[in-house]
GUVO-16613 format. One record per residue (C-alpha): residue number from 1; residue in one letter; x, y, z. Coordinates in nm, 3 decimals, decimal comma. Each point is the difference from the previous one (the first is absolute). Layout:
# residues N
  pos  code       px       py       pz
  NUM     A        X        Y        Z
...
# end
This chain:
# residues 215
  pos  code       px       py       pz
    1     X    2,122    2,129    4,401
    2     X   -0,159   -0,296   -0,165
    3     X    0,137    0,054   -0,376
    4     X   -0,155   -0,361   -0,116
    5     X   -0,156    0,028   -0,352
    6     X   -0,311   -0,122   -0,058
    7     X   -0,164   -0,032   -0,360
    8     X   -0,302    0,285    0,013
    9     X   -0,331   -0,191    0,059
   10     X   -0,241   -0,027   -0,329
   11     X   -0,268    0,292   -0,005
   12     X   -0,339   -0,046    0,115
   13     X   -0,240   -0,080   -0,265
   14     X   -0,341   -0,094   -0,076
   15     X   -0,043   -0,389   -0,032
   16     X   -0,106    0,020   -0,367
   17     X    0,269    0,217   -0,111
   18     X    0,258   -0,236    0,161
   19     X   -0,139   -0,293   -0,119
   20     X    0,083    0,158   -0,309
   21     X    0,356    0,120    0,063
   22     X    0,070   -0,319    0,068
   23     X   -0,106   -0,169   -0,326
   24     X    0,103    0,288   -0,202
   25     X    0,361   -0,090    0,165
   26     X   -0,031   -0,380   -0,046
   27     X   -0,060    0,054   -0,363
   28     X    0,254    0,225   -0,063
   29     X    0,252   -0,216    0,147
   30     X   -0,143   -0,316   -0,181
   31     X    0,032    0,206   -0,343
   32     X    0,342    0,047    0,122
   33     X    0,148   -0,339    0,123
   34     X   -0,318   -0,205   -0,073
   35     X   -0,232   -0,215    0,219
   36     X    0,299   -0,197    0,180
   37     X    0,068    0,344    0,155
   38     X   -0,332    0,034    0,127
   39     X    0,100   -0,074    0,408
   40     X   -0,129    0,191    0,295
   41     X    0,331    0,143    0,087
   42     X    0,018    0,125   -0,333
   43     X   -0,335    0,159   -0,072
   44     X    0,007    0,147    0,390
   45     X    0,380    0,222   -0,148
   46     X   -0,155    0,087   -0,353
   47     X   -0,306    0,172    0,192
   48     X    0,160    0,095    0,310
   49     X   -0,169   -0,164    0,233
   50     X    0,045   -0,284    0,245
   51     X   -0,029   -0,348   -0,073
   52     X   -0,243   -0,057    0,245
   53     X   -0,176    0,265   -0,154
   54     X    0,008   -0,181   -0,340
   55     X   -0,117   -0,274    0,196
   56     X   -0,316    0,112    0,174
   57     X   -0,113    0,129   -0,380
   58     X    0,090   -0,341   -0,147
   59     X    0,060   -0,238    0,176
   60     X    0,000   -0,274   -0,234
   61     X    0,331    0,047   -0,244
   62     X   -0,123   -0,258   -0,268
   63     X   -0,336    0,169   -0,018
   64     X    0,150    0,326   -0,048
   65     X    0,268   -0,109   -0,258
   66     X   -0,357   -0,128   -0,187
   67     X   -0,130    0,350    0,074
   68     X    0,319    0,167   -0,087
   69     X    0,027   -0,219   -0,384
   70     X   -0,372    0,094   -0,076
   71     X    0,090    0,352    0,070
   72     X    0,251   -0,014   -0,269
   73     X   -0,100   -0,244   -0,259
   74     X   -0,373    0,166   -0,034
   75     X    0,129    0,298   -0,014
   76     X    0,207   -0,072   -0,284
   77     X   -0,296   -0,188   -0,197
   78     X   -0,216    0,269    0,042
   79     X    0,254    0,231   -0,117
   80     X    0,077   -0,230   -0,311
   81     X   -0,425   -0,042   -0,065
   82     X   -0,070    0,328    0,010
   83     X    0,261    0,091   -0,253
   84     X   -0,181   -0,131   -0,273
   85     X   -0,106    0,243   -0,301
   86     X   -0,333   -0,015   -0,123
   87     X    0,142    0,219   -0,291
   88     X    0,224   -0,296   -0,056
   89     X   -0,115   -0,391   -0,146
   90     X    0,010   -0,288    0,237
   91     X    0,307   -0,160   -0,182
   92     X    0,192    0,348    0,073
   93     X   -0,120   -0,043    0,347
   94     X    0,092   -0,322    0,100
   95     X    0,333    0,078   -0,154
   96     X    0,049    0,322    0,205
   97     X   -0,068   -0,202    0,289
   98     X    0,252   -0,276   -0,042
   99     X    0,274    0,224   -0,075
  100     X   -0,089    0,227    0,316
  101     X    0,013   -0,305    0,234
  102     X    0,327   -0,130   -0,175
  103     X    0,189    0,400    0,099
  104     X    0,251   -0,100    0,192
  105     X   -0,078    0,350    0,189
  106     X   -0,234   -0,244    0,156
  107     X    0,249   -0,255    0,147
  108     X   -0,120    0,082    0,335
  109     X   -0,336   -0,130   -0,006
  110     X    0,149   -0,315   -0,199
  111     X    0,201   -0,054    0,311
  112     X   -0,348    0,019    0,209
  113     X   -0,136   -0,263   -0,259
  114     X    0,316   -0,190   -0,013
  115     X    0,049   -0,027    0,354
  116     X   -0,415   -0,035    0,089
  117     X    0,006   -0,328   -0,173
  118     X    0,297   -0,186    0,229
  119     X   -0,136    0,186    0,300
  120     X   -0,354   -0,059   -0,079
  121     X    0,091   -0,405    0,017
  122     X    0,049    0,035    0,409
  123     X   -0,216    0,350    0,052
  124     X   -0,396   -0,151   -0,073
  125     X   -0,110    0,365   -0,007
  126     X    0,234    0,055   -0,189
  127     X   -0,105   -0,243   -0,232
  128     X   -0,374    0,075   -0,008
  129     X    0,103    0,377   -0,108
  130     X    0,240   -0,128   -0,262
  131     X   -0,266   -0,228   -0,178
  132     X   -0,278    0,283    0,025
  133     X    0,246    0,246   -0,171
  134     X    0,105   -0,224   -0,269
  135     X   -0,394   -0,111   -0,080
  136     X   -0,046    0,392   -0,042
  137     X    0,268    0,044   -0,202
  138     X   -0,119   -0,339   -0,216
  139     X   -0,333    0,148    0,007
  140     X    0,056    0,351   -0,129
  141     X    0,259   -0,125   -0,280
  142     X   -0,259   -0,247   -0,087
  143     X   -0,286    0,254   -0,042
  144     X    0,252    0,213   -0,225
  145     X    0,110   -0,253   -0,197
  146     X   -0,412   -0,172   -0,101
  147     X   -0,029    0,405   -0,086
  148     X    0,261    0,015   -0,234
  149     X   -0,101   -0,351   -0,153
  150     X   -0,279    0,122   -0,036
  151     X    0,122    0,233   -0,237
  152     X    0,145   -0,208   -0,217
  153     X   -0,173   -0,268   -0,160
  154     X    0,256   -0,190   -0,127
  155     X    0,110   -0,076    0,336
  156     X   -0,009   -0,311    0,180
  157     X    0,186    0,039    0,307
  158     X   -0,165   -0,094    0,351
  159     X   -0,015    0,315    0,202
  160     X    0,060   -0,212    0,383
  161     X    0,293   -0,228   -0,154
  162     X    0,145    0,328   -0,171
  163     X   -0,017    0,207    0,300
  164     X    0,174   -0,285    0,181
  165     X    0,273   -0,044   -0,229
  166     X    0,049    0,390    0,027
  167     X    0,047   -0,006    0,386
  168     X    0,221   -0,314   -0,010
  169     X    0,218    0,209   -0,306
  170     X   -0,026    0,322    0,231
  171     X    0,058   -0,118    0,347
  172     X    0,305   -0,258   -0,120
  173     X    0,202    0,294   -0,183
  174     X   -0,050    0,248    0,325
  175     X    0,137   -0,274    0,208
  176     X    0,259   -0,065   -0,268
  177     X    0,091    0,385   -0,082
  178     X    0,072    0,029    0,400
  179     X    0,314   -0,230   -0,025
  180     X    0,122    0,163   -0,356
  181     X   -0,155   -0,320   -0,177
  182     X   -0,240    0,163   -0,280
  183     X    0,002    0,044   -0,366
  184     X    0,174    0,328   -0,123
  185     X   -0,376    0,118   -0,118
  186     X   -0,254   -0,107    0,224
  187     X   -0,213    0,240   -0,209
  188     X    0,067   -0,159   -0,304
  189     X   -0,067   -0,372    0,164
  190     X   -0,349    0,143    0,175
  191     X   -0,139    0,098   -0,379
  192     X    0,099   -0,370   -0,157
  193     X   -0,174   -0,176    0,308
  194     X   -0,295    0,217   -0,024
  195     X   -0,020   -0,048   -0,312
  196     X    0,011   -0,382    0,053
  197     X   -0,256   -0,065    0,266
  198     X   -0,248    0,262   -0,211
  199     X    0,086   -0,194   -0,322
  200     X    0,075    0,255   -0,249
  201     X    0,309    0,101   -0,186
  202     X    0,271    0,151    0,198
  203     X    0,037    0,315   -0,246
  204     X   -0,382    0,045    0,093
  205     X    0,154    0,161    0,361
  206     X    0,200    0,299    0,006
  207     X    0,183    0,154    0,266
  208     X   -0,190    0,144    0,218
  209     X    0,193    0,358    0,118
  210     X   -0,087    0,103    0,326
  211     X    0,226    0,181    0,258
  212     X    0,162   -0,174    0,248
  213     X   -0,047    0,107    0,360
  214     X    0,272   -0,023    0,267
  215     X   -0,194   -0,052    0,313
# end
């Protein structure tokens, strides 16, 4: 009797719902262990499939690491964008956001970032998608912050360069909080430099509560 085990073949399904499968799984396991995990081999265990099955769906890896960072990334900013209050003023907004993008419950999508950029050098789709998602990202901050200059009068801030220095302030302290290298309160460090780059008094921004969310 032939008592050689054989790993149970994936189950049948439509094209569009596998196509599927498999990104839900290569996103999962790039939220996990980040981009650099993002092989065939890999994706093919975390969905149960073959790798030649992983294959025939994509078989370009670099394009679907792209596919597989804009997955997570604009998922994250729309999340973030949509979480403004209307009840709220702009300044309490723009704080809000800051602080949200500096949880560290949100390490894993700084690794995506993190790791995007080196990866992005060698992978040109990669690339592409990294410099469309940061120009949305400059864009919306830029649009919030000309709103909440607007506001104030007294204010002489320039909403592009302000939205810039934001990002660089943002993006460096993710990639710094990842090796343990960050201010005690990155809270209390988001407030003074949005206070800077909107050029009002520091004690003009309080903090903004909101709950954290452990995703």
């Amino acid at each position: 009797m032939d008592t050689t085990s054989r790993a149970a073949a994936p189950r049948r399904l439509p094209p569009e719902e596998r196509e599927r499968s498999l990104v839900d799984a290569a996103v999962a396991l790039a939220r996990e262990s980040g981009l650099e995990a993002l092989t065939i081999r890999a994706i093919a265990a975390r969905a149960g499939v073959t790798p030649a099955l992983v294959a025939h769906y994509r078989p370009v890896m670099e394009s679907f690491v792209a596919e597989v960072f804009t997955a997570i990334v604009s998922a994250e900013r729309d999340e973030v964008i949509a979480s403004y209050d209307s009840d709220a003023d702009l300044r309490t907004n723009l704080l809000r956001l800051i602080e949200t993008l500096l949880d560290d419950h949100r390490d894993d999508v700084a690794v995506v970032w993190v790791q995007s950029w080196a990866l992005g050098a060698r992978n040109e789709a990669l690339g592409a998608r990294v410099r469309a998602e940061m120009d949305l990202w400059q864009s919306a901050l830029e649009d919030l912050i000309a709103r909440a200059i607007a506001d104030d009068p007294h204010s002489t801030a320039d909403p592009g360069s302000a939205a810039w220095m934001l990002l660089a302030m943002v993006d460096g302290m993710s990639a710094h909080s990842l090796v343990k290298w960050a201010p005690r309160d990155r809270a209390a460090l988001a407030r003074r430099t949005l206070a800077a780059v909107l050029d009002i008094p520091a004690d003009a921004l309080s903090p903004a509560a909101h709950p954290s969310t452990d995703r």
